[in-house]
mmCIF file as gemmi writes it, N, C-alpha and C atoms, coordinates in Angstrom:
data_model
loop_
_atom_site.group_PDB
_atom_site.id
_atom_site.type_symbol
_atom_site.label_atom_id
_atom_site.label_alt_id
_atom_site.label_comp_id
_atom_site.label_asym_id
_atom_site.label_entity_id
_atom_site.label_seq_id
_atom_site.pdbx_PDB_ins_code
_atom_site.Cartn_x
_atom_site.Cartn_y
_atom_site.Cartn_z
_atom_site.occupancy
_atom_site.B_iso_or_equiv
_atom_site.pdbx_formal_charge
_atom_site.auth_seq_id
_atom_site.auth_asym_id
_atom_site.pdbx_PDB_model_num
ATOM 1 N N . UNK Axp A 1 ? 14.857 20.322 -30.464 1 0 ? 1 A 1
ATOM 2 C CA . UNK Axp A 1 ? 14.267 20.147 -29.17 1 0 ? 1 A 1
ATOM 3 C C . UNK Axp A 1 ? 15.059 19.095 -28.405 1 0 ? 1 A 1
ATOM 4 N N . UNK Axp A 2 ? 15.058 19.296 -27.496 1 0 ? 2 A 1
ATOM 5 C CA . UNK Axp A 2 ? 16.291 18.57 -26.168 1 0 ? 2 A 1
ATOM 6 C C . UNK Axp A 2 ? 15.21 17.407 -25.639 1 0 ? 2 A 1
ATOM 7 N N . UNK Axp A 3 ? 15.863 15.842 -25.242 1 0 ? 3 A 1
ATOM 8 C CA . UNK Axp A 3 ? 14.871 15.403 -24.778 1 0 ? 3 A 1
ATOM 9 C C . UNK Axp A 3 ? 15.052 15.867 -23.189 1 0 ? 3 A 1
ATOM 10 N N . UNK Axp A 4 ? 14.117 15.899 -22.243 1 0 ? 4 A 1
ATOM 11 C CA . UNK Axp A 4 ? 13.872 15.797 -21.123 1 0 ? 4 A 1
ATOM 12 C C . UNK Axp A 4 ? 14.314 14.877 -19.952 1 0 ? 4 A 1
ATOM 13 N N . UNK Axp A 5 ? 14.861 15.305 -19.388 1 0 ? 5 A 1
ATOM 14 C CA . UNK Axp A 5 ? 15.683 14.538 -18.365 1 0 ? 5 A 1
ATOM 15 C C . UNK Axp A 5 ? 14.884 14.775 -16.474 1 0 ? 5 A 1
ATOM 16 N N . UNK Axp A 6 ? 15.017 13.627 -15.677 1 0 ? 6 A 1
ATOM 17 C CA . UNK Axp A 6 ? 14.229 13.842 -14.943 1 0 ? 6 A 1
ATOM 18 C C . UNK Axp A 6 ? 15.411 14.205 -13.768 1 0 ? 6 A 1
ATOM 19 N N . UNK Axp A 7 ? 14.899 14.935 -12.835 1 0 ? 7 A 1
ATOM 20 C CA . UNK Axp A 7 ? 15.731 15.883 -12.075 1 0 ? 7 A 1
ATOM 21 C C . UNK Axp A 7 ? 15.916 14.898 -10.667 1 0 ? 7 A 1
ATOM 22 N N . UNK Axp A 8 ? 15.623 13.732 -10.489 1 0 ? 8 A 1
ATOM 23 C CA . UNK Axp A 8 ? 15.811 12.454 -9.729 1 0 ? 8 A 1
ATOM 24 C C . UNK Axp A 8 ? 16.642 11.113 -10.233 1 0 ? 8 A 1
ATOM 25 N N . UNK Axp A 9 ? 17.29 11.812 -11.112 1 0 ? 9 A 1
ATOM 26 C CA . UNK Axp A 9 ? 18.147 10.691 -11.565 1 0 ? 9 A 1
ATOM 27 C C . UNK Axp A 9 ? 19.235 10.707 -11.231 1 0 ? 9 A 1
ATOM 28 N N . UNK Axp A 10 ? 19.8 10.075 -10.383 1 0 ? 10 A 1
ATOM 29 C CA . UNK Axp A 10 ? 20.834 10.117 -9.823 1 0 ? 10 A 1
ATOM 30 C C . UNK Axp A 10 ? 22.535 10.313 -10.187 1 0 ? 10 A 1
ATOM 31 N N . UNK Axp A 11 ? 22.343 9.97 -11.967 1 0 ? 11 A 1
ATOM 32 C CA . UNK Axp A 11 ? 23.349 10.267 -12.834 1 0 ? 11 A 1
ATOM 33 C C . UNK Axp A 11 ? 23.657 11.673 -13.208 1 0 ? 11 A 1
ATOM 34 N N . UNK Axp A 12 ? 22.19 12.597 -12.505 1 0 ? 12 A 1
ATOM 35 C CA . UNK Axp A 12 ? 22.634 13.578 -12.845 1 0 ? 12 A 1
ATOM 36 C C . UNK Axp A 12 ? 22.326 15.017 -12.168 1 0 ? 12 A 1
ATOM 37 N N . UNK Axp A 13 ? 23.173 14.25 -10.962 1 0 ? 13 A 1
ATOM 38 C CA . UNK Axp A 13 ? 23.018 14.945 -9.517 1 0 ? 13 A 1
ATOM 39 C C . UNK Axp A 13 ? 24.242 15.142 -9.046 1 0 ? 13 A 1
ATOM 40 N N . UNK Axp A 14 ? 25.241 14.837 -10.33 1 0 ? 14 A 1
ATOM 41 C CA . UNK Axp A 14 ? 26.596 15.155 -9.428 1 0 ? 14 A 1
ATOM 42 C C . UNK Axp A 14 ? 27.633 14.315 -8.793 1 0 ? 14 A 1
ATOM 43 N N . UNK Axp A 15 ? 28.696 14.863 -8.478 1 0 ? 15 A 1
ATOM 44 C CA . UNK Axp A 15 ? 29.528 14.048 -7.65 1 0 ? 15 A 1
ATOM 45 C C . UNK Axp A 15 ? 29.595 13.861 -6.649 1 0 ? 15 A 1
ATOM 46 N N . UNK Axp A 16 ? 29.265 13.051 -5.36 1 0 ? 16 A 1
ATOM 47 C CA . UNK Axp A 16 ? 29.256 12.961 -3.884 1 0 ? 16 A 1
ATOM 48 C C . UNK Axp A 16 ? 30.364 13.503 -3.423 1 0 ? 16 A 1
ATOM 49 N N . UNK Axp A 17 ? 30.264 14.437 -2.642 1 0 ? 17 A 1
ATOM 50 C CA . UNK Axp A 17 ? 31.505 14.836 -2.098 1 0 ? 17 A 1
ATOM 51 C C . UNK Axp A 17 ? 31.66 13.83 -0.707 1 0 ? 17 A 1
ATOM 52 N N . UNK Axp A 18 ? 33.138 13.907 -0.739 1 0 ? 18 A 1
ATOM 53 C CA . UNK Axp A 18 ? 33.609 13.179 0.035 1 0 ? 18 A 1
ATOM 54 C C . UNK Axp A 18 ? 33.948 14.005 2.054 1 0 ? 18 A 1
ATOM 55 N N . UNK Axp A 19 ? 33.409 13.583 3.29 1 0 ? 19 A 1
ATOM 56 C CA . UNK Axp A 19 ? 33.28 13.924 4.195 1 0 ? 19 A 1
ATOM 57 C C . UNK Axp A 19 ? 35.227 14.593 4.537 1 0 ? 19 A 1
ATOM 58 N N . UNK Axp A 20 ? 35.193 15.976 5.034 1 0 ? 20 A 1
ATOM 59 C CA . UNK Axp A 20 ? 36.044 16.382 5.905 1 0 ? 20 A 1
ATOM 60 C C . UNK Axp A 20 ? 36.947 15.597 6.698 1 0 ? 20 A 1
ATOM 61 N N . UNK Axp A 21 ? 38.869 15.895 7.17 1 0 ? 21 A 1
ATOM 62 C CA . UNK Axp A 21 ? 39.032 15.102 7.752 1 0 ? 21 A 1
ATOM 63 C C . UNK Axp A 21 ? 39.963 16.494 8.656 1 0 ? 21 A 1
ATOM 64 N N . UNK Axp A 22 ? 39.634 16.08 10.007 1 0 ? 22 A 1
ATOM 65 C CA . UNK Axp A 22 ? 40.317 16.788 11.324 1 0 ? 22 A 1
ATOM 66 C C . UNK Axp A 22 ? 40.963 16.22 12.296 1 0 ? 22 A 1
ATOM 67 N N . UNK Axp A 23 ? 42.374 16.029 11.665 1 0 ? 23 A 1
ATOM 68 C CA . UNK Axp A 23 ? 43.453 15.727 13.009 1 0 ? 23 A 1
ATOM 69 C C . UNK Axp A 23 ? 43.261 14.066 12.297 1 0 ? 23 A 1
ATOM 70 N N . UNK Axp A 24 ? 43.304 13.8 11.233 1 0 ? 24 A 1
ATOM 71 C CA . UNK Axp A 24 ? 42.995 12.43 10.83 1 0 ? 24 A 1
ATOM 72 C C . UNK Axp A 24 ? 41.669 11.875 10.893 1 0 ? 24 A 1
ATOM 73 N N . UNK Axp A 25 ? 40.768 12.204 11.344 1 0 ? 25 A 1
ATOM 74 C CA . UNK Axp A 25 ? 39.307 12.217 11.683 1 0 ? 25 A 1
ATOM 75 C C . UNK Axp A 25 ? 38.263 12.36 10.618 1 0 ? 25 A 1
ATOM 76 N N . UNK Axp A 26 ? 37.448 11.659 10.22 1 0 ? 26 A 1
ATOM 77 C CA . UNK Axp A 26 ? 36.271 12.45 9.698 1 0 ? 26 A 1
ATOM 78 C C . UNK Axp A 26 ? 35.576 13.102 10.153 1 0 ? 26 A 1
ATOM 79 N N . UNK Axp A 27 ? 35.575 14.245 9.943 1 0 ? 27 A 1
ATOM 80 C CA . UNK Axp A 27 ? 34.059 15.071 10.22 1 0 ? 27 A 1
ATOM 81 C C . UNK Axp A 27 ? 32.671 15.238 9.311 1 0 ? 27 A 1
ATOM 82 N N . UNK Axp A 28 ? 31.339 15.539 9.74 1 0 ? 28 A 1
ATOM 83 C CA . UNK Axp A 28 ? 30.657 15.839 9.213 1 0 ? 28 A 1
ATOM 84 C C . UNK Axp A 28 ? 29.888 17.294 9.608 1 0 ? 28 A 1
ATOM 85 N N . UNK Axp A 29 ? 29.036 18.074 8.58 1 0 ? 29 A 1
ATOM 86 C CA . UNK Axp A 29 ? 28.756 19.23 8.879 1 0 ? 29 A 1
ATOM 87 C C . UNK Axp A 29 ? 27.361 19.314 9.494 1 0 ? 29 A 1
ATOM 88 N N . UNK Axp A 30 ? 27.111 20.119 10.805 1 0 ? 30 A 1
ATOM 89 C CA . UNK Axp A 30 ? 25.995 19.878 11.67 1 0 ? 30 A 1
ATOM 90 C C . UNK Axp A 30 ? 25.374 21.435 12 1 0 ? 30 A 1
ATOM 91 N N . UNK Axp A 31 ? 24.647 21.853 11.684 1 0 ? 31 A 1
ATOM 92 C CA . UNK Axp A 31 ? 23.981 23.748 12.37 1 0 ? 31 A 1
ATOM 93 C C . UNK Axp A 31 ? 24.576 23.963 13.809 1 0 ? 31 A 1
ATOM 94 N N . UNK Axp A 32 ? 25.227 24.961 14.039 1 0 ? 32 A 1
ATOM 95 C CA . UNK Axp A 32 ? 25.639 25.234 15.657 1 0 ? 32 A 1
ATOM 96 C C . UNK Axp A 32 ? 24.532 26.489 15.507 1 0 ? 32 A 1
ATOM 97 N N . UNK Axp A 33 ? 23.969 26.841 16.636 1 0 ? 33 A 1
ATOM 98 C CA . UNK Axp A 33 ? 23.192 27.743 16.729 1 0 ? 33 A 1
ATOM 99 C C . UNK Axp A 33 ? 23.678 28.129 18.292 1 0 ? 33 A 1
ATOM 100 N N . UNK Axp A 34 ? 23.965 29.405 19.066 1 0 ? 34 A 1
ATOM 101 C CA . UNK Axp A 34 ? 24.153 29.97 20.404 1 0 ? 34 A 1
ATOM 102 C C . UNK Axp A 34 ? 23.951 31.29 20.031 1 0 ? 34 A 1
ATOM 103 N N . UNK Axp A 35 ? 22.469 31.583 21.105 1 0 ? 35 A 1
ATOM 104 C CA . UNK Axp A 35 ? 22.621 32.745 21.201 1 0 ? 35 A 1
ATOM 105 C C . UNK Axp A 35 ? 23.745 33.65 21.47 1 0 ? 35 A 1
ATOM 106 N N . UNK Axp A 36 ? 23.901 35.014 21.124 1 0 ? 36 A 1
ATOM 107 C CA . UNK Axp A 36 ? 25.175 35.692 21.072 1 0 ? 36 A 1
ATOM 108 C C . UNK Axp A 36 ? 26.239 35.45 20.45 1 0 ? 36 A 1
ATOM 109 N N . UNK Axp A 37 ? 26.211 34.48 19.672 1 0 ? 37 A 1
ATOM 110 C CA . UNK Axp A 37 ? 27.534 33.956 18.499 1 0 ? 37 A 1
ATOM 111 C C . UNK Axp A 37 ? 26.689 33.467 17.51 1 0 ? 37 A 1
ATOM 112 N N . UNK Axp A 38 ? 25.551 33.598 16.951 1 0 ? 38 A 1
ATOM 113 C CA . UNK Axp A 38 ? 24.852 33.345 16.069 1 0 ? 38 A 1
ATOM 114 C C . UNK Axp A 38 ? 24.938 32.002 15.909 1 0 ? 38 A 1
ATOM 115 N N . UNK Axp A 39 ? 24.531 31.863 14.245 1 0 ? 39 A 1
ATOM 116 C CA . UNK Axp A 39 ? 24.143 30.322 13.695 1 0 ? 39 A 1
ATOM 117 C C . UNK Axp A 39 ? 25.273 29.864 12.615 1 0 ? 39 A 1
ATOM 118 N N . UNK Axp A 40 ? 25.962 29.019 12.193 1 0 ? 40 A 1
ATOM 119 C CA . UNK Axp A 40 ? 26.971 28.61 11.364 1 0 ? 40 A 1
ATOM 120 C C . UNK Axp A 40 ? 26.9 27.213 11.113 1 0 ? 40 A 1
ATOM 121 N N . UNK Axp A 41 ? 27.544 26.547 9.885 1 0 ? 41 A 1
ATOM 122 C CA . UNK Axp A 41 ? 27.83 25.135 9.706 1 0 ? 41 A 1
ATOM 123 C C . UNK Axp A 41 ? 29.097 24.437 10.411 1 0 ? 41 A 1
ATOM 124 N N . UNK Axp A 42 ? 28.983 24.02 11.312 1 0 ? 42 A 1
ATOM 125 C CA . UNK Axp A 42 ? 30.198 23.289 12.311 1 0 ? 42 A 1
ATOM 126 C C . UNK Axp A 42 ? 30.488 22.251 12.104 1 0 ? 42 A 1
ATOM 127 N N . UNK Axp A 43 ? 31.712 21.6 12.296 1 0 ? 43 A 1
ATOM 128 C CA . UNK Axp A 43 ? 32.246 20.485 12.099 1 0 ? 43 A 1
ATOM 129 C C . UNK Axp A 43 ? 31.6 19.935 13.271 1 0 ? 43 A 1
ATOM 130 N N . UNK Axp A 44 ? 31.587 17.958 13.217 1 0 ? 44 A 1
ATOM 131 C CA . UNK Axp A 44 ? 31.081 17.281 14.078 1 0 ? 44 A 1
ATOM 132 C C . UNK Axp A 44 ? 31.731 15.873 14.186 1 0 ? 44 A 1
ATOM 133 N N . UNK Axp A 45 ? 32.509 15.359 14.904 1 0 ? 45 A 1
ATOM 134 C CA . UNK Axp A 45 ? 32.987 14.203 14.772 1 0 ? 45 A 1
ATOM 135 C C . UNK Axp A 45 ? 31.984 13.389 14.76 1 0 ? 45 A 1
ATOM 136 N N . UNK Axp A 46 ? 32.389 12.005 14.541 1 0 ? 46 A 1
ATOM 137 C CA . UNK Axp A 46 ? 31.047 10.847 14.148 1 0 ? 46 A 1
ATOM 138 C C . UNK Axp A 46 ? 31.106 10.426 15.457 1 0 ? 46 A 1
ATOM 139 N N . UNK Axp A 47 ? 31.589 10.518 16.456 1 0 ? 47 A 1
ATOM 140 C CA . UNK Axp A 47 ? 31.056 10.11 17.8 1 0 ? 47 A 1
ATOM 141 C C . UNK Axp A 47 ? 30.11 10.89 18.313 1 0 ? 47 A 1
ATOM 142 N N . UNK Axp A 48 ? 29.649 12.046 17.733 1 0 ? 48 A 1
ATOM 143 C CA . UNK Axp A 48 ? 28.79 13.214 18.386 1 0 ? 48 A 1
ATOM 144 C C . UNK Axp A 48 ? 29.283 14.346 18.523 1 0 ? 48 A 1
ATOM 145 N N . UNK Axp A 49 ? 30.616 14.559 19.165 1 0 ? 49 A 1
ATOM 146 C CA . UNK Axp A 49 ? 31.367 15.527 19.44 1 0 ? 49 A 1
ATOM 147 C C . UNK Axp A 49 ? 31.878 16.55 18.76 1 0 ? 49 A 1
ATOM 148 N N . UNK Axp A 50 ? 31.591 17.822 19.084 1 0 ? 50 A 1
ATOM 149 C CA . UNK Axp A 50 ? 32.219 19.064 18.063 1 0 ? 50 A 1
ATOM 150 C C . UNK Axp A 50 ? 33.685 19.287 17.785 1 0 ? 50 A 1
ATOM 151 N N . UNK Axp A 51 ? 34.159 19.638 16.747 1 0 ? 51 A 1
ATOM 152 C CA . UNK Axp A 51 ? 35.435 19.956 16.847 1 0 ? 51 A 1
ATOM 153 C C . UNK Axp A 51 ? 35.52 21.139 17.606 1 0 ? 51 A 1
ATOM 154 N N . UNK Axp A 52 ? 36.273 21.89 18.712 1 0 ? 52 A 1
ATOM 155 C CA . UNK Axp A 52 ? 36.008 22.893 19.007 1 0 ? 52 A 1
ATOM 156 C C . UNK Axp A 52 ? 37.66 23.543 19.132 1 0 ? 52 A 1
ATOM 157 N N . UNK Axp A 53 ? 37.54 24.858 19.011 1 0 ? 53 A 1
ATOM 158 C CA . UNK Axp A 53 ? 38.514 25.664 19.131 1 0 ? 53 A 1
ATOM 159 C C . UNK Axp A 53 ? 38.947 25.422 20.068 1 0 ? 53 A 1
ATOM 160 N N . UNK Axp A 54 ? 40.891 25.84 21.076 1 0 ? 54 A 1
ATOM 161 C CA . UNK Axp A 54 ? 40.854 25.715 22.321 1 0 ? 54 A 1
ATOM 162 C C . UNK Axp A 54 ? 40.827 27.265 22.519 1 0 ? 54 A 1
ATOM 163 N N . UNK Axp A 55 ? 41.475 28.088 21.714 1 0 ? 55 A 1
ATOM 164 C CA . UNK Axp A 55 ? 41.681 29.528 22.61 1 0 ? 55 A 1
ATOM 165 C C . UNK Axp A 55 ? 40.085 30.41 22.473 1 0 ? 55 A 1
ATOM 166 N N . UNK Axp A 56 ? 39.371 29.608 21.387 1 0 ? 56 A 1
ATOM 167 C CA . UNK Axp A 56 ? 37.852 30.476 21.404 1 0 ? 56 A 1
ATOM 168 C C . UNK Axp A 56 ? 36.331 29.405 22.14 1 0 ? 56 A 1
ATOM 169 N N . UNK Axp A 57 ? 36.906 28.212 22.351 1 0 ? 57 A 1
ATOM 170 C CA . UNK Axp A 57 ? 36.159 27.609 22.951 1 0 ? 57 A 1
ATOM 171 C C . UNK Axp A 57 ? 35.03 27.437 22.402 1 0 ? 57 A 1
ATOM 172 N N . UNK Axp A 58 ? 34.646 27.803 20.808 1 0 ? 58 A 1
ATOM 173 C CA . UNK Axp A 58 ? 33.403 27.587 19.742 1 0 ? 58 A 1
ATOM 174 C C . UNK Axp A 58 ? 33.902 26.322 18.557 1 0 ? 58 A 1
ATOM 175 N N . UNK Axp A 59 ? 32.734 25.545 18.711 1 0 ? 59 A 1
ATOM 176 C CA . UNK Axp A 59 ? 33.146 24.724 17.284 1 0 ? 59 A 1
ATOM 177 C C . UNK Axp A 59 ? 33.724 25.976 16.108 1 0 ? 59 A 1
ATOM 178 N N . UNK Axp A 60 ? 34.232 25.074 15.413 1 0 ? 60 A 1
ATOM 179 C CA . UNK Axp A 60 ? 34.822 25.412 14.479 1 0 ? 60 A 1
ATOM 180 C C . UNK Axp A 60 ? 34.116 25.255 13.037 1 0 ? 60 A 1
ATOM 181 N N . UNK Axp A 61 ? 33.994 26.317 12.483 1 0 ? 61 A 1
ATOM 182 C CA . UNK Axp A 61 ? 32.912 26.132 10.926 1 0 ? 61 A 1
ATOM 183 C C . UNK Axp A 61 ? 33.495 24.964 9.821 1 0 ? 61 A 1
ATOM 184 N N . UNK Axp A 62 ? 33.008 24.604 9.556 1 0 ? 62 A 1
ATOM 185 C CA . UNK Axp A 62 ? 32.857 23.142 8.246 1 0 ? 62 A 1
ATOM 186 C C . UNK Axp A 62 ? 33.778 23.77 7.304 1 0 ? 62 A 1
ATOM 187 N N . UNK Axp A 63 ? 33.823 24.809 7.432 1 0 ? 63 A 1
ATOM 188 C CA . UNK Axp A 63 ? 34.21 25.355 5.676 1 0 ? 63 A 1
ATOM 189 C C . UNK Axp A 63 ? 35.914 25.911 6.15 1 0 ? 63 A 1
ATOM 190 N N . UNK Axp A 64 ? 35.996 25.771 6.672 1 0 ? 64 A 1
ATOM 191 C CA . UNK Axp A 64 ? 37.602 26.477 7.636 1 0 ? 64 A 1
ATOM 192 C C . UNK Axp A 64 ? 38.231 25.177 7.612 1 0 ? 64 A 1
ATOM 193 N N . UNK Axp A 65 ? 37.223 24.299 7.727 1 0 ? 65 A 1
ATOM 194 C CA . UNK Axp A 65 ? 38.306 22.38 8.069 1 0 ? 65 A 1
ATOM 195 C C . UNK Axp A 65 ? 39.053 22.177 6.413 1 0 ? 65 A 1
């Protein structure tokens, strides 16, 4: 029998991943939601600001950075 381990222990939750970087930048990942282009995980600079495409003019998804 295994002893029991509690699922709030922080030892065993993994490795923190470390935040995105764009154009030298950190980013973090934020919900974009627009009607007609649906919902996705978008990059977000820490000033507020989206990373955004220039020729599609849509943030750009988290997982593409």
């Amino acid at each position: 029998m295994s002893a029991k381990t509690s699922k709030n222990n922080p030892e065993t939750r993994g490795k923190v991943t470390e935040l995105r970087r764009y154009n030298g930048k950190p980013v973090k990942p934020v919900l974009f939601i627009q009607r007609g282009v649906g919902r996705y995980i978008a990059a977000m600079f820490e000033d507020g600001n989206l990373v955004v495409d220039k020729n599609t003019k849509l943030p750009i998804a988290y997982k593409n950075i």
